[in-house]
C-alpha positions in Angstrom: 15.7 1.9 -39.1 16.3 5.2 -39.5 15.4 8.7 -36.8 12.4 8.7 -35.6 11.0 12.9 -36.4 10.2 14.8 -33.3 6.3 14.4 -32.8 4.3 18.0 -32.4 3.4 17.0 -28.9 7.0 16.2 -27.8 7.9 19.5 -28.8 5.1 21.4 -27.2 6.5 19.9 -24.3 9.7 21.0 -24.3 8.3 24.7 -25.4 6.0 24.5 -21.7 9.1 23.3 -20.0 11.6 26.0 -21.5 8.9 28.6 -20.3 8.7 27.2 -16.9 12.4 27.5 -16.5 12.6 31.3 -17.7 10.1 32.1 -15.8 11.7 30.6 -12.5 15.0 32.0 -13.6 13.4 35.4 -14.3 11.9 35.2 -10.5 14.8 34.3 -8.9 17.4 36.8 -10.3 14.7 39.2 -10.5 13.4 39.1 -7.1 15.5 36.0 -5.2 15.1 37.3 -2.0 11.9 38.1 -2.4 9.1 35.7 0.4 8.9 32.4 -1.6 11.0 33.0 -4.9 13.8 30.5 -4.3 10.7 27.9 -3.5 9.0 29.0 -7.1 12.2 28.8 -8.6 12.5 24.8 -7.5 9.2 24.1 -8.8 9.7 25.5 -11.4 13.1 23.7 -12.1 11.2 20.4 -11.4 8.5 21.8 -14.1 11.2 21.9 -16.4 13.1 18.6 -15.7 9.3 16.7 -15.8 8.4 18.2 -19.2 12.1 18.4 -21.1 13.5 15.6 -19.7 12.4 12.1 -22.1 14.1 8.6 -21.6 15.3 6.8 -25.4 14.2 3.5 -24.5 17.8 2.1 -24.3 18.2 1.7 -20.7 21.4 2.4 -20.7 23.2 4.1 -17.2 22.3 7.6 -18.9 18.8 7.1 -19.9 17.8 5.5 -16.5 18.6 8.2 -14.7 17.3 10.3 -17.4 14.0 7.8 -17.0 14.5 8.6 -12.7 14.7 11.9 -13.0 11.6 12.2 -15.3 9.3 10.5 -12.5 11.5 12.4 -9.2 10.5 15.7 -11.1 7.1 15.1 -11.9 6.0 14.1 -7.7 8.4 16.5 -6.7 6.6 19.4 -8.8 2.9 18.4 -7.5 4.1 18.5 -4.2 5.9 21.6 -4.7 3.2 23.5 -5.9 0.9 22.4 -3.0 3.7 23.2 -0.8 3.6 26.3 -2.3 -0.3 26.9 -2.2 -0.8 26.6 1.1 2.4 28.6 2.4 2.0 32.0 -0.6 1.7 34.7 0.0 1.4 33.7 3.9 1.6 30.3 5.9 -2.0 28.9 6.4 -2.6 28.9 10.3 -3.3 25.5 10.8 0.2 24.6 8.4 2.7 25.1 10.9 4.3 22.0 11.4 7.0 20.4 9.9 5.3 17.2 9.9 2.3 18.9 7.6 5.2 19.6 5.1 6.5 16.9 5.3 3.1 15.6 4.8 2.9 16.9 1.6 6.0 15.0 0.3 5.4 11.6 1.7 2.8 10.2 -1.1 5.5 11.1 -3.6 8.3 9.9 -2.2 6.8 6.4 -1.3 5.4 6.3 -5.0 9.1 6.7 -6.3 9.9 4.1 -4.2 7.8 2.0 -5.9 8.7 3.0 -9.2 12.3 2.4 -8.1 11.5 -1.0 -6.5 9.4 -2.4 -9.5 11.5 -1.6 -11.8 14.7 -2.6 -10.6 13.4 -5.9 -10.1 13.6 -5.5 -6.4 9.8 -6.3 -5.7 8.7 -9.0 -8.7 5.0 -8.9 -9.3 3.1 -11.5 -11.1 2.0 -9.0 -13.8 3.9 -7.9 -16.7 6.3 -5.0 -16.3 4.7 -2.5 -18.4 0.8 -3.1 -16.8 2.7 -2.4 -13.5 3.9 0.8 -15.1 0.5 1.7 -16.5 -1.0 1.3 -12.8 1.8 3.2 -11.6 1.0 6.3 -13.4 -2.3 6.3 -12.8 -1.6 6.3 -9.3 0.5 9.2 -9.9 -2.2 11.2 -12.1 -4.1 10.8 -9.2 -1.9 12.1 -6.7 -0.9 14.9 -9.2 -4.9 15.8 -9.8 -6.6 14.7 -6.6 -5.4 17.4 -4.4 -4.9 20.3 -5.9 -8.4 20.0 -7.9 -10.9 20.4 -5.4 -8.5 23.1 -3.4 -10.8 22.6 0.1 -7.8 24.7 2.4 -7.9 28.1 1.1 
């Protein structure tokens, strides 16, 4: 079994994410005290980590956090850039609360969860492992698409 060549879609992938982290780097040293830069700069970081970072399969210590970091970055860059929606170039008035922001981070964090949970074997379904996945990223497709899609707060 020999190395598998680097599909054209794989690479694309890592060419988006490379451009999301010059471009955050380029804001922040650029203009990092500039209202909102060091907020752009995370999502974009979290851009880059969802779109350059790819798990080998071998489950290994290194490729499960590889495979953790992969899903962490991809919630925490939709809610990011909602974040960042509804508080540039000034705070909405009816998103003052810290409760609203944190609002905005919940789904994704009790999503990882239950990535984390499932496939740890913490919470054992009666389904196979990778149908749980499939449902599991559909849910997150969802909660990547669903809100910033329609945009109803601007």
């Amino acid at each position: 079994m020999g190395e598998v060549p680097l599909d054209w879609v794989v690479a694309y992938q890592y060419v988006v994410g490379c451009v999301y982290l010059i471009i955050g780097l380029f804001v922040y040293f650029r203009r990092g005290s500039a209202h909102k830069a060091q907020h752009f700069y995370i999502l974009c970081l979290a851009s880059f980590i969802f779109f350059c970072s790819h798990y080998t399969g071998r489950l290994d210590a290194f490729d499960k956090t590889i495979y953790y970091a992969n899903i962490a970055a991809g919630m925490a860059a939709a809610a990011a850039f909602l974040h960042f929606c509804v508080t540039f170039p000034e705070r909405l008035p009816w998103f003052h609360s810290r409760i609203r922001t944190a609002a905005l981070y919940f789904p994704g964090a009790l999503l990882f969860l239950a990535y984390l949970a499932v496939s740890s074997g913490a919470v054992r379904t009666g389904v196979p492992l990778l149908e749980v996945r499939w449902l599991l990223d559909r849910i997150w497709m969802a909660l990547v698409a669903g809100p910033t899609s329609s945009a109803p707060w601007r």
